[in-house]
N, CA, C and O atoms as a GROMACS GRO file, in nm:
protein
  632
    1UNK      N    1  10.010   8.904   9.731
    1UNK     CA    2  10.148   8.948   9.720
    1UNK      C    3  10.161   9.096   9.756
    1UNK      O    4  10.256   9.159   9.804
    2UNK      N    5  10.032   9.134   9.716
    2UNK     CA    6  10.034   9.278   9.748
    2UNK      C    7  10.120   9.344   9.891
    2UNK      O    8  10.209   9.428   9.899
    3UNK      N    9  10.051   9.267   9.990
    3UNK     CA   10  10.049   9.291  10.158
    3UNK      C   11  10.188   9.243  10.188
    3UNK      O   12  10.238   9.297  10.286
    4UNK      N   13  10.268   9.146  10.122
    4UNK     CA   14  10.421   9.132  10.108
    4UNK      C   15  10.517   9.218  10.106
    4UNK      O   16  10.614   9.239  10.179
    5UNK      N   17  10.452   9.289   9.963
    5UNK     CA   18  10.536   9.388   9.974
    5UNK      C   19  10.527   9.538  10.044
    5UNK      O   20  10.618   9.619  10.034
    6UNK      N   21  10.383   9.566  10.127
    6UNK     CA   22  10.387   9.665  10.207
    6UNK      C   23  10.463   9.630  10.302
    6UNK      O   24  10.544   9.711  10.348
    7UNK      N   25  10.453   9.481  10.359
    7UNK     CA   26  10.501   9.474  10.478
    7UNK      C   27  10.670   9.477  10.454
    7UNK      O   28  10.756   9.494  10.541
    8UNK      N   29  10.691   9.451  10.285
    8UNK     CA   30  10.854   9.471  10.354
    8UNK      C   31  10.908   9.584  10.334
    8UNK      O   32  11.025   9.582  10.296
    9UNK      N   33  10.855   9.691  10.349
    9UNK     CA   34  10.866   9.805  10.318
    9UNK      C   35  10.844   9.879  10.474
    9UNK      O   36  10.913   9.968  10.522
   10UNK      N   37  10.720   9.807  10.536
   10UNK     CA   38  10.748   9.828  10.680
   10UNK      C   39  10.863   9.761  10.791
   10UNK      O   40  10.896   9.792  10.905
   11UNK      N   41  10.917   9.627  10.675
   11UNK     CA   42  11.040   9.576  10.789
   11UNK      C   43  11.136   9.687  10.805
   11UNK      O   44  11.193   9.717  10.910
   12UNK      N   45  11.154   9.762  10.659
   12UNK     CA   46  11.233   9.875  10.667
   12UNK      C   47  11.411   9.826  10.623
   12UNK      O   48  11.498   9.913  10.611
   13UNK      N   49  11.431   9.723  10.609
   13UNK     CA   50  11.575   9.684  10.628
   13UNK      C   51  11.550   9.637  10.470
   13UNK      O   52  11.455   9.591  10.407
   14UNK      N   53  11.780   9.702  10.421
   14UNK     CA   54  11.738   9.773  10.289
   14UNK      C   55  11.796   9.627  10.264
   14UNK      O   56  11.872   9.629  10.168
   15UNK      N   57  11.780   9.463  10.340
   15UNK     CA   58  11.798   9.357  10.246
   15UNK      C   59  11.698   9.333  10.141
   15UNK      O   60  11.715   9.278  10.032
   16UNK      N   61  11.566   9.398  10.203
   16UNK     CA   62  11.439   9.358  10.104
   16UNK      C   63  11.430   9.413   9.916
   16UNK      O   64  11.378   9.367   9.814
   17UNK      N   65  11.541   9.571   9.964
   17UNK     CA   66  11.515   9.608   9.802
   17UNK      C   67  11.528   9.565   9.697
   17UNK      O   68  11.481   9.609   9.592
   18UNK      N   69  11.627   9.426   9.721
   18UNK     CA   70  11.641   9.362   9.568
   18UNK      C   71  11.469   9.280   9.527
   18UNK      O   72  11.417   9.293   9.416
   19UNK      N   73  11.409   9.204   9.634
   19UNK     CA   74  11.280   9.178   9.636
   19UNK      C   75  11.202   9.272   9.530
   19UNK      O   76  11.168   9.257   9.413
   20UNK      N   77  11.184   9.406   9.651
   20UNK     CA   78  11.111   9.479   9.574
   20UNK      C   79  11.120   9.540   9.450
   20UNK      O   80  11.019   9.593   9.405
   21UNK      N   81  11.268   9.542   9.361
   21UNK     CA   82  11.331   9.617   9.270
   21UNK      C   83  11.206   9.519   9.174
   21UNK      O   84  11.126   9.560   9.090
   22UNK      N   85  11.228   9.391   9.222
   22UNK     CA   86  11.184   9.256   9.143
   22UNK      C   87  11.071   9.253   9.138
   22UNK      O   88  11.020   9.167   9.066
   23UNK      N   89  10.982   9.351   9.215
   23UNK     CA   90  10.842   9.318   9.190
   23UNK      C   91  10.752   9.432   9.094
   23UNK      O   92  10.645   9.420   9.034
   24UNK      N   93  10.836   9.538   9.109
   24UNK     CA   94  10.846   9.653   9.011
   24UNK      C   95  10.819   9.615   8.865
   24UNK      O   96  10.767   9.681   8.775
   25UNK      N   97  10.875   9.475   8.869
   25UNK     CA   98  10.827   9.463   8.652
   25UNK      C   99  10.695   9.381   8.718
   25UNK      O  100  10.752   9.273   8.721
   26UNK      N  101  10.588   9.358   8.762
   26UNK     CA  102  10.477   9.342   8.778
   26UNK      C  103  10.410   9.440   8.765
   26UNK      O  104  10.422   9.502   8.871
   27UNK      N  105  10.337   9.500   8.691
   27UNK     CA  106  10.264   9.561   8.652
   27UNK      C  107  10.173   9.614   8.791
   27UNK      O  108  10.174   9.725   8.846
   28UNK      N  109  10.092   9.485   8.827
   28UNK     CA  110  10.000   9.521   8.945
   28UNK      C  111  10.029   9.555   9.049
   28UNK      O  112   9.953   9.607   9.131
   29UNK      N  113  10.154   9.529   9.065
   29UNK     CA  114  10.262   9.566   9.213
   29UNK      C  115  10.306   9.662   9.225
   29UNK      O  116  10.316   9.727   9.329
   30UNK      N  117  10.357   9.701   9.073
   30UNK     CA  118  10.475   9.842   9.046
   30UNK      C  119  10.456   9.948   9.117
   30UNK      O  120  10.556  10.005   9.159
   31UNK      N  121  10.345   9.991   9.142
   31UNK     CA  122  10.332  10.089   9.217
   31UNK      C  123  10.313  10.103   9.379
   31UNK      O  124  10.306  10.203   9.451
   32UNK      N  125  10.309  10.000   9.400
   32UNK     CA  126  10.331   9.922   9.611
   32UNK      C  127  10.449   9.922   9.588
   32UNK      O  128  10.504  10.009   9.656
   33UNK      N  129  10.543   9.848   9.504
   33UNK     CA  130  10.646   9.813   9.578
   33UNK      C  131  10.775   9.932   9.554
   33UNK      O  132  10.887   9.906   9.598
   34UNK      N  133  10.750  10.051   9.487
   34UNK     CA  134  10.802  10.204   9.407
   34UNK      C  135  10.780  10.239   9.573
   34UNK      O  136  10.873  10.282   9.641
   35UNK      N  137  10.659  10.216   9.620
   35UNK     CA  138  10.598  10.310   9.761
   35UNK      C  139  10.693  10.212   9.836
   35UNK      O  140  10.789  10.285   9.861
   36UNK      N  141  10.714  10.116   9.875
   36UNK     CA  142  10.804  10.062   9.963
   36UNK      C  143  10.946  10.095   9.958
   36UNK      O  144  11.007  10.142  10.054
   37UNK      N  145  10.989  10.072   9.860
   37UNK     CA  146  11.145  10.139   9.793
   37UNK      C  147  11.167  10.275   9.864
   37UNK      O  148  11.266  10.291   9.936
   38UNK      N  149  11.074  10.377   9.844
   38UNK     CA  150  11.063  10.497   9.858
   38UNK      C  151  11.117  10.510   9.994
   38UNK      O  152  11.222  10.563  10.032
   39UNK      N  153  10.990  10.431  10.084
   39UNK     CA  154  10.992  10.418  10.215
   39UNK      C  155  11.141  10.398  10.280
   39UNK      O  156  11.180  10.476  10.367
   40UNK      N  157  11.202  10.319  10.245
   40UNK     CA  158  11.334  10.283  10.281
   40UNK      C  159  11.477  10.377  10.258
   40UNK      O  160  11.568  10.408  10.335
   41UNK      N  161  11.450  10.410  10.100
   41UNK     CA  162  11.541  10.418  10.040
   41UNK      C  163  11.527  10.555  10.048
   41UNK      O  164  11.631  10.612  10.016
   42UNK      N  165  11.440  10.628  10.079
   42UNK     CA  166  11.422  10.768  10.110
   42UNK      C  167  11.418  10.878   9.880
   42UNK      O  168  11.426  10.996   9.845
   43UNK      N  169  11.407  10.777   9.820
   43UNK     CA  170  11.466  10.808   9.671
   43UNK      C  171  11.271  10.875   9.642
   43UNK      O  172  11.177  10.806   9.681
   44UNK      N  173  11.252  10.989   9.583
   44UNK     CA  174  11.207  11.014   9.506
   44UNK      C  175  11.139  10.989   9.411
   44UNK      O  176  11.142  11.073   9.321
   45UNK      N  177  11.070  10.891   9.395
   45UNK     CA  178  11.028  10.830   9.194
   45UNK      C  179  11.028  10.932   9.109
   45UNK      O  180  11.098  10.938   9.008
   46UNK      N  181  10.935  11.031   9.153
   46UNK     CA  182  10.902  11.080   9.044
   46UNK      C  183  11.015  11.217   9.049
   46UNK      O  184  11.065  11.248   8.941
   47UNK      N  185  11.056  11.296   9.172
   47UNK     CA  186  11.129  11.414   9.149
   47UNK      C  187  11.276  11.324   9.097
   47UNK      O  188  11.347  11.402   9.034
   48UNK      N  189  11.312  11.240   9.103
   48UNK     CA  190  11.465  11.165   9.106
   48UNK      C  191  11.459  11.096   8.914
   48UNK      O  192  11.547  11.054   8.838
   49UNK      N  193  11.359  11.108   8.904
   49UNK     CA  194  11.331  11.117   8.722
   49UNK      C  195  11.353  10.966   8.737
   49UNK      O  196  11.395  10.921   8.631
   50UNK      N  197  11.336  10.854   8.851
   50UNK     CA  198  11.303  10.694   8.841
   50UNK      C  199  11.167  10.642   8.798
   50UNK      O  200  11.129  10.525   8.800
   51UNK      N  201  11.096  10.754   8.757
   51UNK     CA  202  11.004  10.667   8.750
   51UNK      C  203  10.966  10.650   8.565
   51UNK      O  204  11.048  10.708   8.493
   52UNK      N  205  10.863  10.586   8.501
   52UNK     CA  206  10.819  10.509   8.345
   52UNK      C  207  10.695  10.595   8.311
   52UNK      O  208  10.649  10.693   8.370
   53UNK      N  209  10.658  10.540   8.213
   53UNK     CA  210  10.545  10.524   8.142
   53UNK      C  211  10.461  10.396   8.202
   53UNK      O  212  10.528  10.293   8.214
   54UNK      N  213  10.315  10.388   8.243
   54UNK     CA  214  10.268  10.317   8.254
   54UNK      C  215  10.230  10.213   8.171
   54UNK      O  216  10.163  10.247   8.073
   55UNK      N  217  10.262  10.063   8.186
   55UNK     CA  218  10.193   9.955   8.082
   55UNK      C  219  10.053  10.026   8.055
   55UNK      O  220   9.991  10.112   8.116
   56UNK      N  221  10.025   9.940   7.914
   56UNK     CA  222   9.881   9.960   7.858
   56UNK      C  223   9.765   9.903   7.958
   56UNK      O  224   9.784   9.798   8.019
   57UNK      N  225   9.686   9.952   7.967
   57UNK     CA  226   9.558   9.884   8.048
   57UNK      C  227   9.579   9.823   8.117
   57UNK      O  228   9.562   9.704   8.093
   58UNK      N  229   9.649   9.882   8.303
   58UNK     CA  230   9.644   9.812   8.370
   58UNK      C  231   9.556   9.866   8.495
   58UNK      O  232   9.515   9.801   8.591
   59UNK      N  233   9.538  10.004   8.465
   59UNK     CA  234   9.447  10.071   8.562
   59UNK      C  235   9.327  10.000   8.549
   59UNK      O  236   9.287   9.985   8.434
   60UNK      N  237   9.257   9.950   8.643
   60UNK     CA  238   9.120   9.932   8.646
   60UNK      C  239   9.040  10.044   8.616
   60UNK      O  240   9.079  10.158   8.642
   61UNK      N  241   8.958  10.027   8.577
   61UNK     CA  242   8.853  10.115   8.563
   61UNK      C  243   8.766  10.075   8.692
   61UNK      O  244   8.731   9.965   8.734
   62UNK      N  245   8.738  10.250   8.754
   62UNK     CA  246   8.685  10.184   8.873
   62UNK      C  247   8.531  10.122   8.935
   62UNK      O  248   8.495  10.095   9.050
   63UNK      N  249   8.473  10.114   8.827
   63UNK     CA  250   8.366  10.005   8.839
   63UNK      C  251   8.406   9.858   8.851
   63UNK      O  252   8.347   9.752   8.873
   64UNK      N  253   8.524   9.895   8.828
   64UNK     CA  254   8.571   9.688   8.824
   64UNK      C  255   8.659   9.669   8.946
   64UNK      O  256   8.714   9.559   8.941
   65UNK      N  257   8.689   9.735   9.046
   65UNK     CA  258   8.783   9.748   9.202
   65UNK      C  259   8.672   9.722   9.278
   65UNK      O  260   8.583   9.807   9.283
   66UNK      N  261   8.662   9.603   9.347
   66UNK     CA  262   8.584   9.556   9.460
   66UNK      C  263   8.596   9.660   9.561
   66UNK      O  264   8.698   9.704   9.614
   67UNK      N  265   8.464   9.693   9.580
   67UNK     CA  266   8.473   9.770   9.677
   67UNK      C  267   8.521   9.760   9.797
   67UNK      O  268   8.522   9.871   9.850
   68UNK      N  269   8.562   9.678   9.866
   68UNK     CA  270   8.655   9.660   9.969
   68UNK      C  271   8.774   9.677   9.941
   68UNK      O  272   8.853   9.678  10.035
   69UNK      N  273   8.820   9.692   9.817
   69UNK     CA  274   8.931   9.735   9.783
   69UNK      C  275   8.967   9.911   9.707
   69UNK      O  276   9.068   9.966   9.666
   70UNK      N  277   8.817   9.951   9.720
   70UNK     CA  278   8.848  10.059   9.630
   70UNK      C  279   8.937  10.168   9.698
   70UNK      O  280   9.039  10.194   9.635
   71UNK      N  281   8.919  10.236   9.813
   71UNK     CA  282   8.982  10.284   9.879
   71UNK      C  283   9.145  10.321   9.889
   71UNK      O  284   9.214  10.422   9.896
   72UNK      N  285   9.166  10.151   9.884
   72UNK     CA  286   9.325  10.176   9.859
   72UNK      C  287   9.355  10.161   9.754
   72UNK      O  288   9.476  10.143   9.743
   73UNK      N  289   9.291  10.159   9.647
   73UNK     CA  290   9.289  10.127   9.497
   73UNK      C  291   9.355  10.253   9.460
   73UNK      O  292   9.472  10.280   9.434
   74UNK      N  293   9.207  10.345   9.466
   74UNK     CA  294   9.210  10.504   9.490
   74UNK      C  295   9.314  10.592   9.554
   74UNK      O  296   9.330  10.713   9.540
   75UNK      N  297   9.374  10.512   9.618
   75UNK     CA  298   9.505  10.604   9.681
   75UNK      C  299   9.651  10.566   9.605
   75UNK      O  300   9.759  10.625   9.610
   76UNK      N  301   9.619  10.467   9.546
   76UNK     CA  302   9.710  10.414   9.487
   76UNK      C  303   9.800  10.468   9.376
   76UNK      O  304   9.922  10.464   9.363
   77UNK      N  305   9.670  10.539   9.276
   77UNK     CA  306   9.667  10.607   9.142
   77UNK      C  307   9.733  10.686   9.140
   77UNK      O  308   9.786  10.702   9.031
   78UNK      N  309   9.777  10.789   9.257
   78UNK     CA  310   9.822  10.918   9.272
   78UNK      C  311  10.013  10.906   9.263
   78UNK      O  312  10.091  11.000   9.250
   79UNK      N  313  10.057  10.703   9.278
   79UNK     CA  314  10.168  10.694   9.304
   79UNK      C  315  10.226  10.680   9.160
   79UNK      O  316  10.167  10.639   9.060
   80UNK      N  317  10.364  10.727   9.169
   80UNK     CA  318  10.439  10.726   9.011
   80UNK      C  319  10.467  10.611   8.986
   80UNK      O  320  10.469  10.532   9.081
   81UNK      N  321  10.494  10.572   8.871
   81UNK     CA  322  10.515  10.438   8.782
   81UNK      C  323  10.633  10.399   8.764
   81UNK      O  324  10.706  10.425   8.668
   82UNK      N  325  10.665  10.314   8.885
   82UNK     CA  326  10.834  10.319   8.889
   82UNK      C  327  10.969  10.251   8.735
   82UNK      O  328  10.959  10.133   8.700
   83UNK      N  329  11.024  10.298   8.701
   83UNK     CA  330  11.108  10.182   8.598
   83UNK      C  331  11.213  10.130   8.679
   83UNK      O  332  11.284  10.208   8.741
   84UNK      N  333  11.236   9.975   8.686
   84UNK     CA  334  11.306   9.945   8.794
   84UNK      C  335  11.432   9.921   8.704
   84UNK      O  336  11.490   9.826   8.756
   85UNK      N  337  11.490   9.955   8.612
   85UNK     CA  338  11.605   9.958   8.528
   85UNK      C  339  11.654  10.065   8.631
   85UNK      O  340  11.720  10.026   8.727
   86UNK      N  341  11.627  10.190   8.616
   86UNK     CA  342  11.643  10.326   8.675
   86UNK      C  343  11.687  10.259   8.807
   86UNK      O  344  11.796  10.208   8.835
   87UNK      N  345  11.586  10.270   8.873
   87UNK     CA  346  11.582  10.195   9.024
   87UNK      C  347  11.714  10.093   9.040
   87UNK      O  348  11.810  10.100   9.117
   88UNK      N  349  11.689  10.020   8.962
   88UNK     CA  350  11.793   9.935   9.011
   88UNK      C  351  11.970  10.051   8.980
   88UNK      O  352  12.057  10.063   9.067
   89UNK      N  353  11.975  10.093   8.890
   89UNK     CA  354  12.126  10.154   8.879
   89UNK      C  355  12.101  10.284   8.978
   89UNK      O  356  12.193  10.366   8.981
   90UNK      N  357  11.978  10.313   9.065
   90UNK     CA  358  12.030  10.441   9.160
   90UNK      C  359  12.036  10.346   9.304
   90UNK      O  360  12.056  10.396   9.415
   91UNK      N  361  12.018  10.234   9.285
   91UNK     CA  362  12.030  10.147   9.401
   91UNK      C  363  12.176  10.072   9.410
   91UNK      O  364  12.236  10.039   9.513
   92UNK      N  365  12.208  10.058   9.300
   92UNK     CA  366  12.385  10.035   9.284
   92UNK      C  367  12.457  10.134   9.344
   92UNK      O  368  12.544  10.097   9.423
   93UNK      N  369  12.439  10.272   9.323
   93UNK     CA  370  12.525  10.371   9.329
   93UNK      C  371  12.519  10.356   9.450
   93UNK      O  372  12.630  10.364   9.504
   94UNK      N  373  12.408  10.332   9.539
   94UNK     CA  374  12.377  10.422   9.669
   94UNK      C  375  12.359  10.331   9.798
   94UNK      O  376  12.336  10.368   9.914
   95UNK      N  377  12.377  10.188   9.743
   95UNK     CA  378  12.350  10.026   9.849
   95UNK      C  379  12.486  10.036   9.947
   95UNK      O  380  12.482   9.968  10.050
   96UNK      N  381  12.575  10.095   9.928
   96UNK     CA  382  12.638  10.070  10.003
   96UNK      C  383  12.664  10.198  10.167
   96UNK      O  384  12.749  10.216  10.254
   97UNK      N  385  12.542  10.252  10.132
   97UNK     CA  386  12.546  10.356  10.264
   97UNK      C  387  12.471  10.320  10.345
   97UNK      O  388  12.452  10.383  10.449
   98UNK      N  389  12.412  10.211  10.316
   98UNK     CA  390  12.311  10.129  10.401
   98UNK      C  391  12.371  10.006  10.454
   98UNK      O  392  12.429   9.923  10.384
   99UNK      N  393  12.351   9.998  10.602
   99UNK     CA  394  12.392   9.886  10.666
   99UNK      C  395  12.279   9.760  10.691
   99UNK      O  396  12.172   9.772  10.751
  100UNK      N  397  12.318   9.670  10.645
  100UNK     CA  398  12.231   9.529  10.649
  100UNK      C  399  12.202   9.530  10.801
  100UNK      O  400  12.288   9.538  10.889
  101UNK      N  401  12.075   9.523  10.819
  101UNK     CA  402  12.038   9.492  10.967
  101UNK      C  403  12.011   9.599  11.028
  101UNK      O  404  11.994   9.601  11.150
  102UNK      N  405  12.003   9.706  10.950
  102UNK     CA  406  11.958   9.868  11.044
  102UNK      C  407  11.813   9.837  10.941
  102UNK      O  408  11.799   9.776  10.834
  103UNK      N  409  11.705   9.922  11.043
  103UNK     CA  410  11.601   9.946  10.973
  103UNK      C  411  11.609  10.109  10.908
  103UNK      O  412  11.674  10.189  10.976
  104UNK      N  413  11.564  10.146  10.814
  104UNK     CA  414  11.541  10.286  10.754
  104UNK      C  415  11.443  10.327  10.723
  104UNK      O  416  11.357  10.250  10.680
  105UNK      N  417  11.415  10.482  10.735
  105UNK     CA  418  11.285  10.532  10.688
  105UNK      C  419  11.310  10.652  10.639
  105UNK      O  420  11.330  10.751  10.710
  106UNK      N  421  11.310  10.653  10.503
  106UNK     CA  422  11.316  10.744  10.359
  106UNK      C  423  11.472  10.781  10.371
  106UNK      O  424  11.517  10.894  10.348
  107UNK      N  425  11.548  10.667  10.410
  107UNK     CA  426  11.678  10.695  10.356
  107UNK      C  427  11.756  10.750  10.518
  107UNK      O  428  11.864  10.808  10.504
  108UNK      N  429  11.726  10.741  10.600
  108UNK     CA  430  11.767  10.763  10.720
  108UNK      C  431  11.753  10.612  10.810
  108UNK      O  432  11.663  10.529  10.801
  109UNK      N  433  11.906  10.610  10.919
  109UNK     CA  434  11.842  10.508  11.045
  109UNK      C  435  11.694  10.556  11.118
  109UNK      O  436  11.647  10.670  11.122
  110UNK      N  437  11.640  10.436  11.172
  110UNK     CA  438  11.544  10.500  11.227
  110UNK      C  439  11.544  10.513  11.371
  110UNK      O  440  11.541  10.414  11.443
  111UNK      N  441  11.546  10.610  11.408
  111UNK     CA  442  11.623  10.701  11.550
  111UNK      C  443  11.464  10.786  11.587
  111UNK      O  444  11.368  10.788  11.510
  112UNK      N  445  11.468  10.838  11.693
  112UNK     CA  446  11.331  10.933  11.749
  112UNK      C  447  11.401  11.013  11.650
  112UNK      O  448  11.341  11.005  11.543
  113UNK      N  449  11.518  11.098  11.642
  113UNK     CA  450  11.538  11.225  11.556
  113UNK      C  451  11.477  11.209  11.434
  113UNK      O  452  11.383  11.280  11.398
  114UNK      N  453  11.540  11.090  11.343
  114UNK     CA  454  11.530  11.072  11.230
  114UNK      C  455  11.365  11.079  11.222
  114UNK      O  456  11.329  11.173  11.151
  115UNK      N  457  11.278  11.015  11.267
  115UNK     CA  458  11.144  10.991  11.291
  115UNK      C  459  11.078  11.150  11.303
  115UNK      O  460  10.985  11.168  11.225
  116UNK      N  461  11.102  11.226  11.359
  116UNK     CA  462  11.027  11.367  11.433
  116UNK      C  463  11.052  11.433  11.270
  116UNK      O  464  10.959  11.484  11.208
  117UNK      N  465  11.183  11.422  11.219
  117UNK     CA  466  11.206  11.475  11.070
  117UNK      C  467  11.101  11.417  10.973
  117UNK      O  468  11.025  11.489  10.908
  118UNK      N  469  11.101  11.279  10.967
  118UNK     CA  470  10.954  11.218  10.897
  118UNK      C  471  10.844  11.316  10.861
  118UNK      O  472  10.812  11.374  10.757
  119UNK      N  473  10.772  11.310  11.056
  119UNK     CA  474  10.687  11.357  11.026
  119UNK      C  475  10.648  11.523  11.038
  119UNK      O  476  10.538  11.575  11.057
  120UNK      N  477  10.815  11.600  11.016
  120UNK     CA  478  10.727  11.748  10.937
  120UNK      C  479  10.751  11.740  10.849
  120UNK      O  480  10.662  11.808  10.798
  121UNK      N  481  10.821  11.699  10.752
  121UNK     CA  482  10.891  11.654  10.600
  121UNK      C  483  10.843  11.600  10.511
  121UNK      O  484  10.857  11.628  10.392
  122UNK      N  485  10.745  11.467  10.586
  122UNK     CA  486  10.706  11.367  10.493
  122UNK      C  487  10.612  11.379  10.430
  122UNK      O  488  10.535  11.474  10.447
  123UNK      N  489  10.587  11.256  10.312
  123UNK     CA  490  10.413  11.284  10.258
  123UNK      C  491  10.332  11.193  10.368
  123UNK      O  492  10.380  11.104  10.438
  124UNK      N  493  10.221  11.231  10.364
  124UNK     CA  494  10.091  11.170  10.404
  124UNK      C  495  10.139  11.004  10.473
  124UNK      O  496  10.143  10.989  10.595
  125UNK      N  497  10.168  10.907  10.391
  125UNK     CA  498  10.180  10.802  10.408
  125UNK      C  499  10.357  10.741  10.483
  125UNK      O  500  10.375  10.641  10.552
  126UNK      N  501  10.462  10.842  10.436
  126UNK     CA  502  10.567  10.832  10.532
  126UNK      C  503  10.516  10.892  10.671
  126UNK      O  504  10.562  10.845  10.775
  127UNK      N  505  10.430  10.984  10.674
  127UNK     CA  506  10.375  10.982  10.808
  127UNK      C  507  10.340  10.938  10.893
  127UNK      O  508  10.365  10.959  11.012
  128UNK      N  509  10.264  10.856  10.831
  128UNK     CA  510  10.202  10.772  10.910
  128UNK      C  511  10.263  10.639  10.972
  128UNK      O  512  10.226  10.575  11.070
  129UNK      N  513  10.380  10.614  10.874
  129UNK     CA  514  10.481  10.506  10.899
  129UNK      C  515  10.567  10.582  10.988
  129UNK      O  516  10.561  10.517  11.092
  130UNK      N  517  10.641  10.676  11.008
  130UNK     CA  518  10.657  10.734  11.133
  130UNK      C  519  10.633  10.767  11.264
  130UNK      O  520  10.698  10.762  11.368
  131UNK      N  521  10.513  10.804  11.228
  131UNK     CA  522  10.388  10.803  11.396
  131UNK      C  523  10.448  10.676  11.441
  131UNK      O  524  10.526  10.662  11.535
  132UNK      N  525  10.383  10.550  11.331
  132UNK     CA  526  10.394  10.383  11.419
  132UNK      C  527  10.536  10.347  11.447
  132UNK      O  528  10.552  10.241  11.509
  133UNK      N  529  10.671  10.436  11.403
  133UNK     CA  530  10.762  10.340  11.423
  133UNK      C  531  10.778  10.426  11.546
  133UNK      O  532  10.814  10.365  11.646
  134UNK      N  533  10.758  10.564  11.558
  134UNK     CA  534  10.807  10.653  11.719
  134UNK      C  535  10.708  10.583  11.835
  134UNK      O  536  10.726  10.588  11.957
  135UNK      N  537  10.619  10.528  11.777
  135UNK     CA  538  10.523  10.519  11.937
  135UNK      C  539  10.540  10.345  11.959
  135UNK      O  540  10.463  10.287  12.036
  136UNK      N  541  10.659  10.262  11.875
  136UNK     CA  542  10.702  10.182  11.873
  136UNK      C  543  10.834  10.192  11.966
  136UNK      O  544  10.858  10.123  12.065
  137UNK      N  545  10.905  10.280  11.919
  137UNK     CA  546  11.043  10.327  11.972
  137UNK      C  547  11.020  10.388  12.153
  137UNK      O  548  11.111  10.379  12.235
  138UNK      N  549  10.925  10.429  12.175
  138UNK     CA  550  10.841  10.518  12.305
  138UNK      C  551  10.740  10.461  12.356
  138UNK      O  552  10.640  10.531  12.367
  139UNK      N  553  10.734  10.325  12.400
  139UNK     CA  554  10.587  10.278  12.456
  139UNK      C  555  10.521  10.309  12.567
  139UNK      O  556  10.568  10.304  12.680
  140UNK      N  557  10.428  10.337  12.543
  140UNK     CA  558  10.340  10.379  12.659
  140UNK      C  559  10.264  10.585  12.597
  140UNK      O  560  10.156  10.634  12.630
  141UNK      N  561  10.343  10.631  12.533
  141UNK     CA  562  10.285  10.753  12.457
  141UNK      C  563  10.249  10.742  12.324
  141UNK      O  564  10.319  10.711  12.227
  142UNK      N  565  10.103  10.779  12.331
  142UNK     CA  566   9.969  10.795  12.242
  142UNK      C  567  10.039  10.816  12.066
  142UNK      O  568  10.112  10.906  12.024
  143UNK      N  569   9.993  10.718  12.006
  143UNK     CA  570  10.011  10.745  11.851
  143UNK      C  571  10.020  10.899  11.828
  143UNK      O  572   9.954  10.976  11.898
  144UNK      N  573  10.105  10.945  11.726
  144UNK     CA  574  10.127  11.092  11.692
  144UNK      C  575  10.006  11.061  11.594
  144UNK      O  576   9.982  10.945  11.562
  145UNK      N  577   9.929  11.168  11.546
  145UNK     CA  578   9.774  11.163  11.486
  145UNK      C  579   9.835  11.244  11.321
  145UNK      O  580   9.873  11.360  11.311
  146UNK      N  581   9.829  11.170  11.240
  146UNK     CA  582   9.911  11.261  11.158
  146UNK      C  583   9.792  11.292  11.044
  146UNK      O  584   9.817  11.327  10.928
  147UNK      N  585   9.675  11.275  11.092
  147UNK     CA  586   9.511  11.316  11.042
  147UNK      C  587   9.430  11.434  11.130
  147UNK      O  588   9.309  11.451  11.137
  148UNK      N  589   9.545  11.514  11.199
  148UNK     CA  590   9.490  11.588  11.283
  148UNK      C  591   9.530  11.731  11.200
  148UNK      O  592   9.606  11.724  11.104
  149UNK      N  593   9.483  11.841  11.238
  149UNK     CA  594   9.499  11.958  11.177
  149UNK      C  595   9.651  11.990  11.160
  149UNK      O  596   9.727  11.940  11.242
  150UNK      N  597   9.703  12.071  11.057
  150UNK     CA  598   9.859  12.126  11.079
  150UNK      C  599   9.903  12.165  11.180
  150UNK      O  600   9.978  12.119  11.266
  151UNK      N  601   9.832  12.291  11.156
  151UNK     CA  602   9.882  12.378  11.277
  151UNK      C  603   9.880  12.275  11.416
  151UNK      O  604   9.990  12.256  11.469
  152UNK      N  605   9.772  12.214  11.472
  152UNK     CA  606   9.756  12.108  11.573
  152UNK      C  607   9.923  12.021  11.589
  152UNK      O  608   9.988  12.008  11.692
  153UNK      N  609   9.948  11.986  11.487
  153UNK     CA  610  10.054  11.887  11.442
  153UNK      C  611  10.193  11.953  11.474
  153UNK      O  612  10.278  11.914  11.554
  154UNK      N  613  10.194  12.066  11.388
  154UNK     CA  614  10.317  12.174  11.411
  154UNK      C  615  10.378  12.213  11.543
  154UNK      O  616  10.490  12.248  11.578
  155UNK      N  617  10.249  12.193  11.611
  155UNK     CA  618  10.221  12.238  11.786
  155UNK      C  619  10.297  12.148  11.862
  155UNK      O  620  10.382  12.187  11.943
  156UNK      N  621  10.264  11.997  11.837
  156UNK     CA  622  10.305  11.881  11.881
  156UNK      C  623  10.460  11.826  11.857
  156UNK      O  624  10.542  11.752  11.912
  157UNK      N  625  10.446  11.925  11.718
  157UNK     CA  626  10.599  11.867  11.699
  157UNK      C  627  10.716  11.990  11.778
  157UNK      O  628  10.839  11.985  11.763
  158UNK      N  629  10.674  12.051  11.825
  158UNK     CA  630  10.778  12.134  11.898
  158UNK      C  631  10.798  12.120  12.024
  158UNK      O  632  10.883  12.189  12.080
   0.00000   0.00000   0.00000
């Protein structure tokens, strides 16, 4: 279910958020599908004061994360603990600036402009969902490398 909800977070189209609002009281999800929300909805968890207290014992301890999974396990931890009560009433206020059938990325259409803003703006991982949607939007020019040095990056983006 996991890969569900990344991917609808990469469809980008804000029909999916009621999905994801819904997968938010899953404990094991809450924090993929907070990162998908994010993705779309451009909202904050943790600066926008949406996000909880974590359930009791749901972090693995990481001797027990298959190592083929630890990696993204590990990247995982760093994401806030969404409360989808919250979520859901800043998604009331704000569902209707979004058009069904546009894709979005962090709360913007996704346009080359909107995209180039991504990636000096974004964190790490809206980055990278940027790179793929511009060299989607532009075929035939080289993935933007958003694992390459700043300054390198800064260079590129001008």
């Amino acid at each position: 279910m996991g890969l569900a909800i990344v991917a609808a977070g990469a469809f980008a189209d804000p029909e999916v958020v009621p999905f994801l609002i819904d997968q938010m009281r899953d404990p094991k999800l809450a924090k993929v599908a907070g990162e998908s929300f994010s993705l779309i909805s451009g909202a904050d968890i943790a600066y926008e004061d949406l996000d909880g207290e974590p359930p009791e014992a749901v972090e693995p301890a990481p001797d027990e994360i298959p190592e083929e999974e630890e990696a993204a396990a590990r990247a995982d931890l760093s994401l806030p603990w969404p409360n989808p009560a919250l979520i859901q009433k800043w998604w009331n206020a704000r569902q209707g600036s979004f058009a069904k059938g546009t894709r979005y990325l962090l709360g913007q259409p996704i346009t080359p402009e909107s995209l180039r803003l991504a990636l000096k703006n974004g964190y790490q991982r809206q980055r990278a969902a940027a790179a793929i949607e511009l060299a989607i939007l532009k075929p035939g020019r080289p993935l933007f490398e958003v694992r390459a040095p700043g300054w390198r990056q800064q260079a590129m983006l001008q």
